[in-house]
N, C-alpha and C positions, 0 to 999 in steps of 0.2 A: 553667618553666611552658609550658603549649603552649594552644592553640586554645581558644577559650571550648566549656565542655561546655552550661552552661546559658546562654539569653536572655531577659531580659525587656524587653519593648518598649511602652511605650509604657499599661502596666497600668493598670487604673480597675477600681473597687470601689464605688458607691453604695450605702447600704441607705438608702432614700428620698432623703430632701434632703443626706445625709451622706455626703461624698466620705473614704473610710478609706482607700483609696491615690488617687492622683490623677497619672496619666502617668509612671510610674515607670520608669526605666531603668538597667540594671547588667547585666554579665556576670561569668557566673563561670569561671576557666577552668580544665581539665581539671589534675587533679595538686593544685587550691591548696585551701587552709583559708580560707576568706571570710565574714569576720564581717558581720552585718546589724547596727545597731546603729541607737536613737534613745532621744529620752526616751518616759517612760511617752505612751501614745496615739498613738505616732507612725505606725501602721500596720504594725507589723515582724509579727506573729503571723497578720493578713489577710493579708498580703500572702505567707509561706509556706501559708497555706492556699489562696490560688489557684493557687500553682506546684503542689501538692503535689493539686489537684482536690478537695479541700474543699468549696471555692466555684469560683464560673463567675463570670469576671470580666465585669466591665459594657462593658470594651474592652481592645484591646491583647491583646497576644498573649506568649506563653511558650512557647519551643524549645528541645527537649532533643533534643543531637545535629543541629541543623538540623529536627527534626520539631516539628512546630504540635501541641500536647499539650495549649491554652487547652481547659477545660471539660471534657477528660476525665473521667470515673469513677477514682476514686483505685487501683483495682486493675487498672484499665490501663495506667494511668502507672507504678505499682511495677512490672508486667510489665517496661515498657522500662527497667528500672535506677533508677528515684528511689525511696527511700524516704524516711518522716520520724518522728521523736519528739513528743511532746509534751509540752506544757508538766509536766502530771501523771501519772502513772504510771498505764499503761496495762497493766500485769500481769495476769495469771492467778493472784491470791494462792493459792487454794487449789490449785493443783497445782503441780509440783516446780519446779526450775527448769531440768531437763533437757527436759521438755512443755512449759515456756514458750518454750526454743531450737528445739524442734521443730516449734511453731506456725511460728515464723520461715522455715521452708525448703518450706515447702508452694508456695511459688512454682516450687521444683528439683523438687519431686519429691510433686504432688500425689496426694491420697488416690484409690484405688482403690477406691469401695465395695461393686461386687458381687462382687472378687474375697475383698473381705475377709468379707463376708456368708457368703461361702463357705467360711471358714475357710482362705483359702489363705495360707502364708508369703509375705509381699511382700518382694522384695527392695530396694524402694522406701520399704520402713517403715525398713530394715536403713540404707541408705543417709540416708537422713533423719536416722535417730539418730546418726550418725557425724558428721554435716556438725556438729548440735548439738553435738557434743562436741568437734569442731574450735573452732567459735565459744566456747563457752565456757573453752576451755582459755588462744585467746588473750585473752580479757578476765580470765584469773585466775580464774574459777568457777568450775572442773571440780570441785575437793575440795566444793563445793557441789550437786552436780546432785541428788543426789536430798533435800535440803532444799526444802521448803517456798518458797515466791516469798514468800512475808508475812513470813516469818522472818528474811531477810537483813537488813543494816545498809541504810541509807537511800544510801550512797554504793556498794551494791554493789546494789541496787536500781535504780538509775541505770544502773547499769554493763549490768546485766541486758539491762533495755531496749535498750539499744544494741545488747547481741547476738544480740535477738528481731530489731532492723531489719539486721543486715548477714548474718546469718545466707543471706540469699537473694545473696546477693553484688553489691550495687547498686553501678553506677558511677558515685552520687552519694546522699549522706544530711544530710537536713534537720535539724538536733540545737538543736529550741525549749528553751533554757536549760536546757539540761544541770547546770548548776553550782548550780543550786537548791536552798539547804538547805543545803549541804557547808561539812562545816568545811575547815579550810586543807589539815589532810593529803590529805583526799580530794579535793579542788580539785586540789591537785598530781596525785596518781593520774589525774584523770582527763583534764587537760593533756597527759600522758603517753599516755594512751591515743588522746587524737586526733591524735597524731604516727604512732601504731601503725595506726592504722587508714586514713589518708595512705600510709602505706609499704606496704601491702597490697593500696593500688589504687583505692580511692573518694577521690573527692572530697565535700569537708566543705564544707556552707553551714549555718554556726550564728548565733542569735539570740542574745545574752546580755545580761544586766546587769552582771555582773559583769568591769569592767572592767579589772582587773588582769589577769585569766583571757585577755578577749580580745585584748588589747594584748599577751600573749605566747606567742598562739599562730599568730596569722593573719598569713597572706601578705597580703590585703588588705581593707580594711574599706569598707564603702558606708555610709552615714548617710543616716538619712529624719528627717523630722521634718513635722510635720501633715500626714500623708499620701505625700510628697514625696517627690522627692531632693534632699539637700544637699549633699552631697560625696562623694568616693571618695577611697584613696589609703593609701598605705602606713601601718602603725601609727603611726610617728613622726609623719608627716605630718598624720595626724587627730588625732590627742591635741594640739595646736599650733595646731589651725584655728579662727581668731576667731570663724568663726560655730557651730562643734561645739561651743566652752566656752559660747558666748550659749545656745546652743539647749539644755543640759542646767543650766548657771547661772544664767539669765538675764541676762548681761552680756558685754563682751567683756574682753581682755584688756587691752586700753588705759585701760580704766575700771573695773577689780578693785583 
């Protein structure tokens, strides 16, 4: 592992009297898969929508690369390398899913409009559709590009998405419960896949429930709970941690 890519320091979230993160601290560092984990409410979906400029936090700060990025516009932030998924599928159903990968690279190689106004051949559209077809080949769509986005399987839907966000080649991708929905097979498949997309060069900061999922994928896991930070620390080490089993149980281990 090397050098933390991202920082949060010190994060706050109010919406009126409701503190949703409350002094939050963790790094994540360049190269790892780093799970955010809490129970239901804990703040874990606010709290990538402020890294991620969603929201503008009420304090504290968020550094990508050493740069102060708190309260950007979210297509500022994807500029400098972060992208993120969301909870629900954020597709283009009715077009292919080769426009849906191509929407993805508009960051590499945005539209031209008066040359195209003009009818001129872009070598930029050329270039664009190619990248798509990169991305798609490595998440296994290709045989799918020109099917329909609403057509596929709900685990290749998933998958989709994923290569609408890396399609731009970010050096970090925020992935809000990817595992959603999936039966076992496609759980596996897409375990698989955030090893592949580690080995490509991004760093993963994902949110999950599904704890099997993340217990065997992450290098290292952060835990919130009402707002909070509770703990950090290797998979082992958090699945074992009295107040992680109280905080999702309600009890500890010595009283189970």
């Amino acid at each position: 592992m090397s050098e933390a890519l991202l920082e949060v320091r010190n994060l706050s979230k109010r919406f009126g009297g409701l503190k949703a993160v409350d002094q939050l601290n963790f790094s994540v560092a360049e190269g790892a898969i780093h799970g955010l984990i809490g129970p239901n409410g804990a703040g874990k979906t606010t709290t990538f929508n402020l890294i991620s400029g969603f929201y503008r936090p009420s304090s504290g700060s968020v550094l990508l690369s050493g740069e102060d990025i708190s309260g950007m516009p979210m297509h500022r932030i994807a500029r400098r390398g972060l992208v993120r998924t969301f909870q629900h599928s954020t597709l283009f159903a009715e077009l292919s899913v080769l426009e849906n990968a191509v929407v993805g690279t508009y960051m590499l190689y945005p539209p031209q409009t008066f040359a195209a106004l003009a009818g001129l051949r872009l070598s930029r559209d050329d270039a664009a559709k190619n990248r798509a077809r990169q991305v798609l080949e490595f998440f296994g769509l290709l045989d799918h590009a020109d099917e329909l986005a609403r057509s596929l399987s709900h685990g290749h839907q998933r998958a989709l998405g994923m290569a609408v966000a890396l399609a731009s080649r970010p050096s970090i991708v925020l992935l809000d419960e990817p595992f959603t929905g999936m039966n076992p097979e496609e759980t596996r498949g897409m375990m698989k896949l955030m090893f592949k997309i580690r080995e490509a060069g991004a760093t993963i900061l994902i949110v999950e429930h599904d704890m099997r999922a993340i217990m065997g994928i992450c290098d290292r896991i952060t835990v919130m709970n009402f707002g909070r930070f509770l703990t950090e620390g290797r998979p082992n080490e958090v699945r074992r941690h009295d107040e992680v089993i109280e905080a999702y149980l309600g009890k500890s281990k010595q009283n189970a």
